[in-house]
Structure formats: C-alpha cells, structure tokens
C-alpha atoms as one frame of an Amber mdcrd trajectory, in Angstrom:
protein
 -18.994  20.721   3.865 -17.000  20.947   0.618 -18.686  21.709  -2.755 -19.445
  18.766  -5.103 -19.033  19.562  -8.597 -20.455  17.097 -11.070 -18.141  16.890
 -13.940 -19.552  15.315 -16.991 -16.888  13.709 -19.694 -17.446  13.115 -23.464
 -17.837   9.469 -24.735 -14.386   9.672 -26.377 -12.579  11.584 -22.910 -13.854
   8.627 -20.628 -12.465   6.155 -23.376  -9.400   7.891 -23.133  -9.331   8.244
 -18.987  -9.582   4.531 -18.941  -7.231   3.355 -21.137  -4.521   6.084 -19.103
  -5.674   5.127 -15.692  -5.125   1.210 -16.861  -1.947   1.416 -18.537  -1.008
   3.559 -15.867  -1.605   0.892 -13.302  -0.305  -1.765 -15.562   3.112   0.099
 -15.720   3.897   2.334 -13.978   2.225   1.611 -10.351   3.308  -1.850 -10.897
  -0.330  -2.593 -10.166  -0.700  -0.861  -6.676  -4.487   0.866  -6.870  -3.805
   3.376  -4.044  -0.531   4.607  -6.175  -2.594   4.842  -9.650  -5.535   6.618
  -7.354  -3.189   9.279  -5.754  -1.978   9.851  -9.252  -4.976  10.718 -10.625
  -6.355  12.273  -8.141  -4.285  15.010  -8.644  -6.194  15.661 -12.560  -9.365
  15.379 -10.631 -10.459  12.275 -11.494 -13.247  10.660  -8.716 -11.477   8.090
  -6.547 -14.480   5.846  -7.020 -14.036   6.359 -11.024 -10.456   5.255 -11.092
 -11.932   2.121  -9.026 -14.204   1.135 -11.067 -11.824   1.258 -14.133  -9.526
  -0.955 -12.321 -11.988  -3.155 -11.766 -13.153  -3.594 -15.200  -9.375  -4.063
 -16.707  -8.863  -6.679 -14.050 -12.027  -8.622 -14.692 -11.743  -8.515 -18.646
  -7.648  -8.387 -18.672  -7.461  -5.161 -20.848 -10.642  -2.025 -21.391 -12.869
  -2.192 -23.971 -15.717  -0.012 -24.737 -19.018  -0.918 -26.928 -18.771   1.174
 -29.778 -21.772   3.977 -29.414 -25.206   3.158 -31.010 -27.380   4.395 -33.555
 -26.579   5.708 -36.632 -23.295   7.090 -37.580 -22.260  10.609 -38.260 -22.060
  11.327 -41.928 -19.519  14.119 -43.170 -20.688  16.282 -45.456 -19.102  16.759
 -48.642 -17.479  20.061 -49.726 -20.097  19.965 -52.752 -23.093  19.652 -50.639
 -22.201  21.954 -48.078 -21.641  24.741 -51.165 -24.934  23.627 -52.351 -26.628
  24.413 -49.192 -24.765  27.484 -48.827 -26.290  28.899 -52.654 -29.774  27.547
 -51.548 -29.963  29.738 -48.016 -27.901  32.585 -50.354 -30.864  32.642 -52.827
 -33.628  32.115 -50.181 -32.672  33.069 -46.686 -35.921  32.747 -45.400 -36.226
  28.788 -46.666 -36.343  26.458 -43.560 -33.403  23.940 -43.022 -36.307  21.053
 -43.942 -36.746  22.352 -47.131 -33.221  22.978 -48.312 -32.195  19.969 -47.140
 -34.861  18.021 -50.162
C-alpha cells in the first residue's frame, strides 16, 4: 500500500494553486480536465484537489476566494520596534505584557 502524505498549503499557496490550475485549464488545456490533472499531477497536487478547483471556476466563471477573517495584521513601525528593543535592553527580565503597555 503506498504512503499517504498529508500536505498542508498556506492560505495564500492554495490561492495561488487555484488561480494556476484554472488559467491553466482555461488556456492551455483548452479546457480538457484530464490534460490540466496530468499536468499537475506531476507538482504533486491531489487529483481530487485539481477537481474541485475546476469545479468551482466552472460554476462561478472565474476563482475567487473570501478574504480571511478577523482582524488584520498590523506592521510594526521601525520606531516601535526600537522602542521595544530599549525596553527588553533596560529590563530583560520584563514580560512581553508589560512592555507592550
């Protein structure tokens, strides 16, 4: 029996898959599935995967993804991050909670 591997993508690498794998079948295959699934089979992507994909451009005409919830990251700014720096400098042992007041 051959070993299954699970292989887990980021949010952004399975946004990028399916926009490939759709253009690719879009273009280049000249929308055959079983050409745009041996294709990508050979980056090991799961046959069922590319599928689905196809599935979903078909159904909605092009792939979309819901942006990803909650809150959004927040970069710090060169001036914070030198102000945190001085506080852990001055007091190593402070905890992150109270540097970060």
């Amino acid at each position: 029996m051959p070993k299954v591997t699970l292989v887990t993508m980021t949010w952004a690498e399975s946004k990028s898959v399916g926009k490939r794998v759709f253009h690719y079948y879009k273009t280049a295959a000249g929308e055959n599935k079983s050409k745009t699934v041996h294709h990508f089979k050979k980056e090991g992507t799961p046959k069922s995967t590319i599928y689905n994909i196809i599935a979903k451009g078909c159904a909605s005409g092009e792939i979309t993804y819901k942006s990803k919830p909650g809150r959004p990251p927040v970069k710090s700014s060169p001036k914070t991050i030198r102000k945190v720096e001085k506080a852990f400098t001055r007091y190593p042992n402070a905890s992150v909670r109270a540097v970060g007041r």
